[in-house]
DOTOR-517128 format. One line per field, with one value per residue (C-alpha): residue in three letters; x, y, z; chain. Coordinates in steps of 0.5 Angstrom, whole numbers, plus 2048, in hexadecimal, padded with zeros to 3 digits. Layout:
N
code c(ala, ...)
x c(X, ...)
y c(Y, ...)
z c(Z, ...)
unit c(A, ...)
END
This chain:
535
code c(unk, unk, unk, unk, unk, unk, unk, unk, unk, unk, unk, unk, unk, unk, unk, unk, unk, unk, unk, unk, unk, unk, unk, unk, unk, unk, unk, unk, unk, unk, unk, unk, unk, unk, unk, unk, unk, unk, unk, unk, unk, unk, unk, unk, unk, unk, unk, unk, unk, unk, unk, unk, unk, unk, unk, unk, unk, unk, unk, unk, unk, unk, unk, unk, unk, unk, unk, unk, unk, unk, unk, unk, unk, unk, unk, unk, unk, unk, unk, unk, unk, unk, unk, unk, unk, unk, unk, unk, unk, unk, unk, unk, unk, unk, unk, unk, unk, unk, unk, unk, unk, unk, unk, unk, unk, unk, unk, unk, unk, unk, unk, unk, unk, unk, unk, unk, unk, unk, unk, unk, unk, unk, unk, unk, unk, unk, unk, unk, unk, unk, unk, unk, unk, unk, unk, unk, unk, unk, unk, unk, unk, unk, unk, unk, unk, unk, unk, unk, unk, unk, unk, unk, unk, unk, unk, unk, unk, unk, unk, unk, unk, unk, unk, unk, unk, unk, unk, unk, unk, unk, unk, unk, unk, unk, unk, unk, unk, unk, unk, unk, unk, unk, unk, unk, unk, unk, unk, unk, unk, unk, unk, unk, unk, unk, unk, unk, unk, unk, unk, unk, unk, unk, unk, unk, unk, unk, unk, unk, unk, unk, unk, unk, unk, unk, unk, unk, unk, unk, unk, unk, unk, unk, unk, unk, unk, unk, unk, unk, unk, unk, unk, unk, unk, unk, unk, unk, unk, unk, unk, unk, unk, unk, unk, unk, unk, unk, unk, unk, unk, unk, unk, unk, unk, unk, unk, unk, unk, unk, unk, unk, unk, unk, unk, unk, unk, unk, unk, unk, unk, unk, unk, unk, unk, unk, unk, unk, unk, unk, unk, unk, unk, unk, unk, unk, unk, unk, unk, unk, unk, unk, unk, unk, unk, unk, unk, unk, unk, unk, unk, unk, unk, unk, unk, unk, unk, unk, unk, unk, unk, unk, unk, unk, unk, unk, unk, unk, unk, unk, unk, unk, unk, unk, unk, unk, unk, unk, unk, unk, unk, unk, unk, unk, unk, unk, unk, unk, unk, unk, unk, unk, unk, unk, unk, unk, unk, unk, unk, unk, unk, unk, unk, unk, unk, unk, unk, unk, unk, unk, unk, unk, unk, unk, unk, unk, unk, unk, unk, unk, unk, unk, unk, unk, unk, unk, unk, unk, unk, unk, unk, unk, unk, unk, unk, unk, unk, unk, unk, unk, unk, unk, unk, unk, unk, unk, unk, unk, unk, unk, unk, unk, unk, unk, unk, unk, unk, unk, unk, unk, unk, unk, unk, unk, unk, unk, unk, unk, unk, unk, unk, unk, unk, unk, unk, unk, unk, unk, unk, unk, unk, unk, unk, unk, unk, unk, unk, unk, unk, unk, unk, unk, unk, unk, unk, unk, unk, unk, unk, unk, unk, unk, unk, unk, unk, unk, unk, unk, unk, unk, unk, unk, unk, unk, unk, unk, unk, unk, unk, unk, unk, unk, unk, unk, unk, unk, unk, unk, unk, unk, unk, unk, unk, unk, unk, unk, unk, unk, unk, unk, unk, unk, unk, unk, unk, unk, unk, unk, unk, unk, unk, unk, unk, unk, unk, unk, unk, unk, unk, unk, unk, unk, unk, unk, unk, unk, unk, unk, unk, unk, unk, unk, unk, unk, unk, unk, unk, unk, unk, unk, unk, unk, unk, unk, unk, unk, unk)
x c(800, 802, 803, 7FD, 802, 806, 800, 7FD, 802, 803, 7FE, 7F7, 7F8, 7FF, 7FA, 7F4, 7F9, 7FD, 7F4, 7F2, 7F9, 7F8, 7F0, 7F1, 7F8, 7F3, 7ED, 7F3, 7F5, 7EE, 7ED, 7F4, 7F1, 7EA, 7EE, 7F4, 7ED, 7EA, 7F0, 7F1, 7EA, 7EB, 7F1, 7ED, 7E8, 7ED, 7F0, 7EA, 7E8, 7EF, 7ED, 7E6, 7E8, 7EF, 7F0, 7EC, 7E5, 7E6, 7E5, 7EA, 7EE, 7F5, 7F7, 7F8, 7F2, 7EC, 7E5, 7E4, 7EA, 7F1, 7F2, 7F5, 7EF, 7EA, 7EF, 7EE, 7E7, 7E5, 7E8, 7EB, 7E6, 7E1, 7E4, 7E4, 7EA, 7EE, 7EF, 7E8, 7E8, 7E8, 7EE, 7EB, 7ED, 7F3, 7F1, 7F3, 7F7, 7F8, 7F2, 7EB, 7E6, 7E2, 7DB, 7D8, 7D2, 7D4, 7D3, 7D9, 7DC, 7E1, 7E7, 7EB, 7F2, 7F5, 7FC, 7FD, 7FE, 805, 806, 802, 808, 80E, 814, 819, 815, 810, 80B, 804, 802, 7FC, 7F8, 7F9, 7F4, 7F3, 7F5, 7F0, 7EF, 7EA, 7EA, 7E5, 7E2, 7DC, 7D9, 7D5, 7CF, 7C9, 7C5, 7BE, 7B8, 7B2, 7AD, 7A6, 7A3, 79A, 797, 791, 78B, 785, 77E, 77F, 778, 775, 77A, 776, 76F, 76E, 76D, 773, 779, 77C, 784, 788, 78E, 792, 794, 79B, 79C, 79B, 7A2, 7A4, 7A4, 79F, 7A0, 7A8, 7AD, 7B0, 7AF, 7AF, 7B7, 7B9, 7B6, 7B9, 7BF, 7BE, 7BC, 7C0, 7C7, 7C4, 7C1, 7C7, 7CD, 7CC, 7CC, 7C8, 7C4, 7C8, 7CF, 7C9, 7C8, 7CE, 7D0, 7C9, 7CC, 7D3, 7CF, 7CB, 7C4, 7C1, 7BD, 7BB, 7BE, 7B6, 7B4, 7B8, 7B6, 7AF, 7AF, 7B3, 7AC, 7A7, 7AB, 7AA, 7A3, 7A2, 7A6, 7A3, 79E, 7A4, 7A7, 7A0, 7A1, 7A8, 7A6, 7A0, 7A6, 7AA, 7A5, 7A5, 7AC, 7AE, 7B3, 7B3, 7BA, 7B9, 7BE, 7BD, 7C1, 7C1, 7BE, 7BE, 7B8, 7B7, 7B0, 7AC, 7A6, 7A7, 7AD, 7B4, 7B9, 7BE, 7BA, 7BC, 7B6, 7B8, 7B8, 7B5, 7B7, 7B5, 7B7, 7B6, 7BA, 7C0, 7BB, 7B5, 7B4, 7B2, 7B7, 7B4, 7B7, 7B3, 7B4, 7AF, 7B0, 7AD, 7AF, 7B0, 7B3, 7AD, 7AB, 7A5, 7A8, 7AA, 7A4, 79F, 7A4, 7A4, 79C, 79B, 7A1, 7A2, 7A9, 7B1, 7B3, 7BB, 7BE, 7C2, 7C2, 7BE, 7B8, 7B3, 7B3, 7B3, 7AC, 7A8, 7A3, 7A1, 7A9, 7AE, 7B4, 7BC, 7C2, 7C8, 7CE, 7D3, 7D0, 7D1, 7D9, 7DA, 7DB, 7DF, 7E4, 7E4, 7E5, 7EB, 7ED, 7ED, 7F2, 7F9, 7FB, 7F6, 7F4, 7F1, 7E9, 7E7, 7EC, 7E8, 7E2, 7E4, 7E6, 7DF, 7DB, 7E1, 7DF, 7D8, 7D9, 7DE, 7D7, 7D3, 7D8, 7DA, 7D3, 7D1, 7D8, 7D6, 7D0, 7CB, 7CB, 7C6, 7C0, 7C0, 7C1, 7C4, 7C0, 7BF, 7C7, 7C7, 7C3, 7C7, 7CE, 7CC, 7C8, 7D0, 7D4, 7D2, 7CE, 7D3, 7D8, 7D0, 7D0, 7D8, 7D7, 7D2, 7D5, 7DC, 7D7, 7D4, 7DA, 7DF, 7D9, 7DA, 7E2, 7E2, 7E1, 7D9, 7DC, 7E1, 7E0, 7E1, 7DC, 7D7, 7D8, 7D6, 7D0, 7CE, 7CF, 7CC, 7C6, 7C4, 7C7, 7BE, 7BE, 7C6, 7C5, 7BE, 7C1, 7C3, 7BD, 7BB, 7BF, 7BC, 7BD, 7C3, 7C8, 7CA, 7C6, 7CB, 7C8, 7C4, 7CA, 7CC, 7C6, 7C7, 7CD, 7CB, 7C6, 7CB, 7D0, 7CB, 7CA, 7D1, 7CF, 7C9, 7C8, 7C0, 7BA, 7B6, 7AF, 7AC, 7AA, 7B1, 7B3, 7AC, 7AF, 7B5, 7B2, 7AF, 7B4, 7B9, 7B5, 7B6, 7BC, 7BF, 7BA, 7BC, 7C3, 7C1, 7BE, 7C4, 7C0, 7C4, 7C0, 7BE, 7BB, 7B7, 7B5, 7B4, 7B0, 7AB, 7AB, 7A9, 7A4, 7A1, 79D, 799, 796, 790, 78F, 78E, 791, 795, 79E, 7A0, 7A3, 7A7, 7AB, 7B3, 7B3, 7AC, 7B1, 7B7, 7B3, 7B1, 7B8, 7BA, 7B5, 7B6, 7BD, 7BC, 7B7, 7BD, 7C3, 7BE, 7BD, 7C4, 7C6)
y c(800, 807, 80B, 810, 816, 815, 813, 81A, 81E, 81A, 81D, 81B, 817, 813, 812, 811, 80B, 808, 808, 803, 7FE, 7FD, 7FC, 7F7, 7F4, 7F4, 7EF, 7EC, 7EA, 7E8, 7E4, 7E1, 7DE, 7DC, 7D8, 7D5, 7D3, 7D0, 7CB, 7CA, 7C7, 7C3, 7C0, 7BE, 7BA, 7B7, 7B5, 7B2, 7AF, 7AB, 7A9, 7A7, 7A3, 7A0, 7A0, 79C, 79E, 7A0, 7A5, 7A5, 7AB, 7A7, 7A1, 79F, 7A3, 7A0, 7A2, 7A9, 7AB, 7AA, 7A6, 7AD, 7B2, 7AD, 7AE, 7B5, 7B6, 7B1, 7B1, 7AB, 7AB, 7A9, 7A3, 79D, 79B, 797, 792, 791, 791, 788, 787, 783, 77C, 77B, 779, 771, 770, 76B, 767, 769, 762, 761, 761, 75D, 75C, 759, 752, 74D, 748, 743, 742, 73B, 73B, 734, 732, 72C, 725, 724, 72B, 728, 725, 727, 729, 727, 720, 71E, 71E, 721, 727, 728, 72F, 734, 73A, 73E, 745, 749, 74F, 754, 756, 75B, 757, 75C, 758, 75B, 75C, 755, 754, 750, 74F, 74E, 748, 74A, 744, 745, 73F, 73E, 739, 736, 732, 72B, 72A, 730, 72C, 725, 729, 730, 733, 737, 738, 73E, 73E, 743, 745, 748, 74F, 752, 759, 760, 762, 768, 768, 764, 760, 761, 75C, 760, 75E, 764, 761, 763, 76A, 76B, 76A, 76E, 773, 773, 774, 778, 77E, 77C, 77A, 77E, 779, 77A, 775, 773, 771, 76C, 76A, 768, 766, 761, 75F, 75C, 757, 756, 759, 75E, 762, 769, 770, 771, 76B, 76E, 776, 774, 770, 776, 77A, 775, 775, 77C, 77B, 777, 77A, 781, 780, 77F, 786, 78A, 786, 789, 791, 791, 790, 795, 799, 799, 799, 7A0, 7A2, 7A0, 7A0, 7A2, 7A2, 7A1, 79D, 79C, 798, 795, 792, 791, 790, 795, 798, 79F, 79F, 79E, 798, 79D, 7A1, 7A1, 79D, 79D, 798, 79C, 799, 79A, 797, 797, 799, 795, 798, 794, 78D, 789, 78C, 78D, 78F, 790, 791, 794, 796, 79C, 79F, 7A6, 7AA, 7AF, 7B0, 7AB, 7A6, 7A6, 7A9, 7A4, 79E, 7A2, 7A4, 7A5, 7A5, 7AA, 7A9, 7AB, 7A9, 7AA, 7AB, 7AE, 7B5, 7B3, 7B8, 7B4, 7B1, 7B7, 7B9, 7B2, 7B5, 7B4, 7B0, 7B3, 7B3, 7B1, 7B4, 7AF, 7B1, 7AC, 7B0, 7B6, 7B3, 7B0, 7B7, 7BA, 7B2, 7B4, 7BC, 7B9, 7B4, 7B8, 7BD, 7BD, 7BE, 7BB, 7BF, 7C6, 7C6, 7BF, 7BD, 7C1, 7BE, 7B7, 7B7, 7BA, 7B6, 7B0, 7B2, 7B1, 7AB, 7A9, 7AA, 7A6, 7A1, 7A1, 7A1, 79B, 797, 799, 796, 79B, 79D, 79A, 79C, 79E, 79B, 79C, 7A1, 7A6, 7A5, 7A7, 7AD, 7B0, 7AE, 7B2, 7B8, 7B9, 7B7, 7B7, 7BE, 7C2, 7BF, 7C0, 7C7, 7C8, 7C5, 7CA, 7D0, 7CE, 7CC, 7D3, 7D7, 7D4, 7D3, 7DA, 7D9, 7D3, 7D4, 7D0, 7CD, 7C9, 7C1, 7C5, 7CB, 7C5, 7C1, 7C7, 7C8, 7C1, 7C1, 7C9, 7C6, 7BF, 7C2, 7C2, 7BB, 7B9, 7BC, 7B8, 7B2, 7B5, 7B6, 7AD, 7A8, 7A3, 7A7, 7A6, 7AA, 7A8, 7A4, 7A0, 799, 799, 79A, 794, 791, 794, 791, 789, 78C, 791, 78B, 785, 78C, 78C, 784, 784, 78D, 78D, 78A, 788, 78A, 78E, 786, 785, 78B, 78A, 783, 786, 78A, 785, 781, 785, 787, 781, 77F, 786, 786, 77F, 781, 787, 781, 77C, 777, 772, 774, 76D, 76A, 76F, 76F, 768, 768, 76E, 76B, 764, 767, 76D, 769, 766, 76C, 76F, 776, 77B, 777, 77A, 778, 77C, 776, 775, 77B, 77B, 77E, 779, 774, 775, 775, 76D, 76C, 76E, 768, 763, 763, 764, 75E, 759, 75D, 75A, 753, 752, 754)
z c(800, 7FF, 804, 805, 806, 800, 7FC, 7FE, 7FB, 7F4, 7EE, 7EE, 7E7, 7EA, 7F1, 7EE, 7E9, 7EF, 7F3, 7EE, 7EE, 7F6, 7F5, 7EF, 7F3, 7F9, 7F4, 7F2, 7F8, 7FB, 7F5, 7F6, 7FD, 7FB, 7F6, 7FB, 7FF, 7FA, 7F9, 800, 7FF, 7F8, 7FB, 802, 7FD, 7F9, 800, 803, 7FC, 7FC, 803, 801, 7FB, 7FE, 805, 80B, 80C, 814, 817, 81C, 81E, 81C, 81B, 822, 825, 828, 824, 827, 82C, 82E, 835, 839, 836, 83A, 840, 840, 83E, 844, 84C, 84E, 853, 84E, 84E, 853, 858, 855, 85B, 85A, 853, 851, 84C, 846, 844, 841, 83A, 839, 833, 82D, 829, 82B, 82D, 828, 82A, 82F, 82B, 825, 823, 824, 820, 823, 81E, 820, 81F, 820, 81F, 81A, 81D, 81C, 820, 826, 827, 82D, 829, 82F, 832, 82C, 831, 82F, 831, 835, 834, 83A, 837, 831, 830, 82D, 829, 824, 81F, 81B, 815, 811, 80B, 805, 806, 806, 800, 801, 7FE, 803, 801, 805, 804, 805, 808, 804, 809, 806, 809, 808, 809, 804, 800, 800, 801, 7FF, 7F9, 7F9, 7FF, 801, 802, 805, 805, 80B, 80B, 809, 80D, 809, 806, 806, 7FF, 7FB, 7F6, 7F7, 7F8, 7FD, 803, 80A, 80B, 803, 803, 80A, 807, 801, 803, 80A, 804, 800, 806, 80B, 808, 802, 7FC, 7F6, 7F3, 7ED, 7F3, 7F5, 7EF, 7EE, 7F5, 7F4, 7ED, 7F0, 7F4, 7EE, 7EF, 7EA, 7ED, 7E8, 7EA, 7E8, 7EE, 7F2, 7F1, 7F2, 7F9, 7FB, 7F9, 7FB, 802, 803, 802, 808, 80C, 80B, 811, 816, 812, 814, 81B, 81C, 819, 81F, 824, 821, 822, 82A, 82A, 82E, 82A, 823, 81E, 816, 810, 808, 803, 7FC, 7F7, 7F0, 7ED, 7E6, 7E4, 7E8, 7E4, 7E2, 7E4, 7E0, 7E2, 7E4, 7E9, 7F0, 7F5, 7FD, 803, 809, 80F, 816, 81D, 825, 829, 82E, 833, 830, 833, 82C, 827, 820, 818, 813, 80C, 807, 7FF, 7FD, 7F6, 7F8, 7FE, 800, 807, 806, 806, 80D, 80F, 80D, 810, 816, 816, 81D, 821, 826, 829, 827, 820, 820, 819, 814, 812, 80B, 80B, 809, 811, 815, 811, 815, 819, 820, 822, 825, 820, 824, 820, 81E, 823, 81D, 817, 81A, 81C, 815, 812, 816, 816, 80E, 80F, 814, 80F, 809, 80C, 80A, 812, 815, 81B, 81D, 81E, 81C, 81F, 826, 824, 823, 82A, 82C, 82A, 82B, 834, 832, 830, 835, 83A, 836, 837, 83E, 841, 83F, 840, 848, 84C, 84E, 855, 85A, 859, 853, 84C, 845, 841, 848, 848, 841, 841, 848, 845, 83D, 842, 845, 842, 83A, 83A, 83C, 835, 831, 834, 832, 82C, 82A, 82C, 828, 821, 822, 823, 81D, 818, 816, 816, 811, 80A, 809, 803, 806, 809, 811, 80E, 80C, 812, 817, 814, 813, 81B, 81C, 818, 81A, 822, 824, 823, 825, 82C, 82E, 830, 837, 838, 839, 83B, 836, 830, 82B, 82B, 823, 81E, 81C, 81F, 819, 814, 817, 815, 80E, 80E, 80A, 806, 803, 803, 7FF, 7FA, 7F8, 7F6, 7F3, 7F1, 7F0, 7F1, 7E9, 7EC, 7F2, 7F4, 7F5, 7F8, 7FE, 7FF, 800, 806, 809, 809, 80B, 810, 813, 812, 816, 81C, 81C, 81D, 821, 826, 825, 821, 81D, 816, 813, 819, 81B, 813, 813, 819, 817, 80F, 812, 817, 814, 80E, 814, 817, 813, 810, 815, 81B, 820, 81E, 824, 827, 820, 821, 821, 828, 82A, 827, 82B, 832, 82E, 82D, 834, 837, 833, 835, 83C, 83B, 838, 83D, 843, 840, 83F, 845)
unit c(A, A, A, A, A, A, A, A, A, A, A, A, A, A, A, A, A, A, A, A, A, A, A, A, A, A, A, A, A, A, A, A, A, A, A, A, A, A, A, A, A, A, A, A, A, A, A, A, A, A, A, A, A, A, A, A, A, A, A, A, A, A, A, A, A, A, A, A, A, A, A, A, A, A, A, A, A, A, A, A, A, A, A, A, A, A, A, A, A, A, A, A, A, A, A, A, A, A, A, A, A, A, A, A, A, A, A, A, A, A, A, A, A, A, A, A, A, A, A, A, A, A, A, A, A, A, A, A, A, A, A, A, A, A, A, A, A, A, A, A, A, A, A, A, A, A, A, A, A, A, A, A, A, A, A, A, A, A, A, A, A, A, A, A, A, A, A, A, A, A, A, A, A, A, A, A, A, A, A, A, A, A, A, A, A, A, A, A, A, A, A, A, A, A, A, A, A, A, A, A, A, A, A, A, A, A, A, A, A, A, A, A, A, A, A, A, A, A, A, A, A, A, A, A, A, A, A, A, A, A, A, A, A, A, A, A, A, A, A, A, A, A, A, A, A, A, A, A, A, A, A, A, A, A, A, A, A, A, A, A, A, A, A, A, A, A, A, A, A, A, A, A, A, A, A, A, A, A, A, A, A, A, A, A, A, A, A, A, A, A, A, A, A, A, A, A, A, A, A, A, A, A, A, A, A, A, A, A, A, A, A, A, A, A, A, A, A, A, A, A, A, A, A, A, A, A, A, A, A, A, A, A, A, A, A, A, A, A, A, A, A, A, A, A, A, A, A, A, A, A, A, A, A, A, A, A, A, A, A, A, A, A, A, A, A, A, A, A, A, A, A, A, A, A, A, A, A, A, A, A, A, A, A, A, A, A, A, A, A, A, A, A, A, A, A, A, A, A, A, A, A, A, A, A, A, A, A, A, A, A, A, A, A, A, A, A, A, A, A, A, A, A, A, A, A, A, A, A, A, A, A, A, A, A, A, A, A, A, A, A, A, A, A, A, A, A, A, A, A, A, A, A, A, A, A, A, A, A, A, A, A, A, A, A, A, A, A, A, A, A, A, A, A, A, A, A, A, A, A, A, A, A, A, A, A, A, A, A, A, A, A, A, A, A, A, A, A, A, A, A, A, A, A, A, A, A, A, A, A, A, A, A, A, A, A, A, A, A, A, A, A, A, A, A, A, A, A, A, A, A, A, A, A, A, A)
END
């Protein structure tokens, strides 16, 4: 700049020239640093494009980190005195090592090895040698799985004396079971296995084929297909069973994903359909997933499935869940985090104001974790410790957090990864901060991405559905696969028996007790029962 005294004393055309070269030098120069900002902000996405693509999907602040927080952050954050005396404290078992036993469960068969004759002979006397014992141990033998074909064989009865005497004798036939599929040569065991490989293990119909063939049984991919669908159809009942529980569940978690199906009225083959899933929380007693195909994303969606529920939804951030009427809307604290992780990796230097936040929320956590890991307080239980640990200890780093998005919001450019994260959190903050308020509620939805998590993993194998039968079969199915999961049943058991049990019950008839988690309680008394008879 030139001085002002001297540019005073120059003549009006020589003062008013050198004007205009400092108000061009001064544009220059903030367009100069618009610019230097807007390749800080390519070279960040660059950054974290490299990373999505190449790098490990962790979120994790470093290599050896833990999920959220670094053991000395946690040490500071927390008194010692939150924790208990060390003397006090029992020491764990040291874990054994070497093989694992094999189950006890597992069937046993006795394998002899023998010596020869002509090695029963004592090397130093010729005597013969006499047994003394045996040695004994296992080893794991796995066999493919058995094929057979079940021959159900009907007696049929007659009158000898309406045979001999009357005009006509009647002969009846004793009755076959209804089958889950009529008019299939599959039996409830068969569809089980299919559709428990297909929906829980991820393999495509065509792999089954092919796995069938190797054991020479030629079953269509066609066949195959349409058991899928059929099933479905049966099982809908225990699906609409299933939704009625959720929806007395206090606090539901909800989540889409997407789908392809190829042949939709009105619809082209590359448009994008969704998977509408909805869960109980950990609080509720009988854990429930459900999925649902809808061709589109709006609000109705969600709004028709959840018609008449009046508790807390926890979600994502998508819009079209926040428009549901007469709920309580949760915001997910991992979402909110999972931007700042990304700005904080896309860095060059990682550090500065994601770093900062990413510790807040680390502490939030750590709270979450720590309260559970300690047994309540006499007189008191697990949520009403919950709630008196997020009043003290979490609403302060809330209110802390709150104030720092606040005041940097207007210090970042709102372009950039940090600038989108601060207001991503600054927006959803409403629905973020109320989990404080319930010892029950969630403080993220990431229980439902792990129930997500199979479908987009057997997606990967099969890519799209070819109808919207196809596609509700699906939903119905893995519906019950998750819950299945989320229940801790093993999938083909509880298939077998509700695909054996189901075609018995008439139209209308009350499955309650076919339910996974009803099912699991079956369970639970049988081997109870089989524990007592052995002891």
């Amino acid at each position: 700049m030139y001085p002002p005294e001297q540019l005073a004393s120059l003549p009006p055309e020589l003062r008013a020239y050198i004007l205009a070269l400092e108000g061009r030098a001064a544009a220059d120069q903030k367009q100069i640093g618009a610019l230097q900002q807007r390749v800080s902000f390519l070279e960040d996405q660059f950054r974290l494009a490299q990373l999505k693509r190449f790098a490990p999907s962790s979120e994790k602040l470093g290599a050896q980190g833990c999920l959220f927080n670094e053991a000395e952050q946690d040490a500071i954050a927390f008194p010692e005195s939150e924790e208990p005396d060390g003397a006090d404290t029992p020491k764990s078992p040291s874990k054994k090592r070497g093989r694992r036993a094999l189950p006890a469960h597992l069937p046993r068969k006795r394998v002899e090895h023998d010596l020869t004759e002509a090695e029963k002979v004592c090397a130093c006397c010729q005597g013969a040698l006499h047994r003394m014992g045996e040695e004994t141990s296992e080893q794991l033998d796995i066999i493919p799985a058995k094929v057979q074909v079940l021959q159900h064989v009907r007696f049929k009865y007659a009158c000898r004396q309406c045979d001999r005497h009357g005009e006509s004798s009647k002969i009846i036939t004793s009755p076959m079971p209804a089958q889950p599929i009529p008019g299939s040569n599959a039996s409830a065991g068969t569809v089980a296995t299919v559709l428990t490989a297909k929906y829980a293990d991820g393999m495509p119909l065509y792999r089954q084929h092919d796995w069938l063939l190797r054991g020479e049984v030629d079953v269509a991919r066609g066949t195959l297909a349409q058991w899928c669908i059929k099933a479905g159809v049966l099982l809908t009942p225990l699906y609409a069973a299933l939704r009625q529980e959720l929806l007395t569940s206090a606090f539901i978690h909800g989540d889409e994903t997407t789908l392809q199906v190829l042949n939709e009225a009105g619809r082209k083959a590359q448009n994008t359909s969704y998977m509408w899933v909805y869960r109980t929380a950990l609080c509720h007693e009988r854990q429930v997933v459900l999925f649902e195909y809808q061709p589109g994303r709006g609000h109705d969606h969600p709004e028709r499935f959840l018609l008449g529920y009046e508790g807390a939804v926890m979600t994502d951030g998508y819009a079209a869940w926040r428009m549901l009427p007469g709920m309580k809307h949760l915001g997910c604290m991992a979402h909110a985090r999972r931007k700042f992780d990304e700005a904080f990796k896309a860095q060059k230097n990682p550090s500065g104001r994601a770093k900062e936040v990413l510790d807040m929320i680390g502490k939030l956590y750590h709270i979450e974790s720590t309260v559970r890991k300690k047994p309540p307080p006499e007189g008191s239980t697990v949520v009403e410790e919950i709630y008196r640990w997020r009043q003290e200890k979490s609403r302060p780093i809330l209110d802390a957090l709150h104030a720092w998005l606040v005041k940097n919001q207007a210090e970042v450019m709102p372009q950039s990864l940090i600038g989108k994260a601060i207001s991503y959190a600054l927006g959803q903050w409403l629905y973020l901060y109320r989990y404080i308020d319930d010892g029950r509620a969630p403080i993220d939805n990431n229980l439902i991405e792990r129930d997500i998590r199979p479908f987009t993993i057997g997606r990967k194998n099969w890519l799209f559905s070819s109808s919207v039968a196809g596609a509700d079969a699906s939903a119905v199915i893995y519906s019950l696969m998750l819950t299945c999961r989320a229940c801790d049943i093993e999938p083909y058991a509880y298939l077998r028996h509700v695909l054996t049990e189901l075609p018995q019950r008439q139209p209308g008839a009350d499955v309650t007790d076919l339910l996974p988690f009803n099912f699991a309680s079956l369970n639970h008394d049988r081997c109870s029962q089989r524990s007592s008879a052995v002891g």
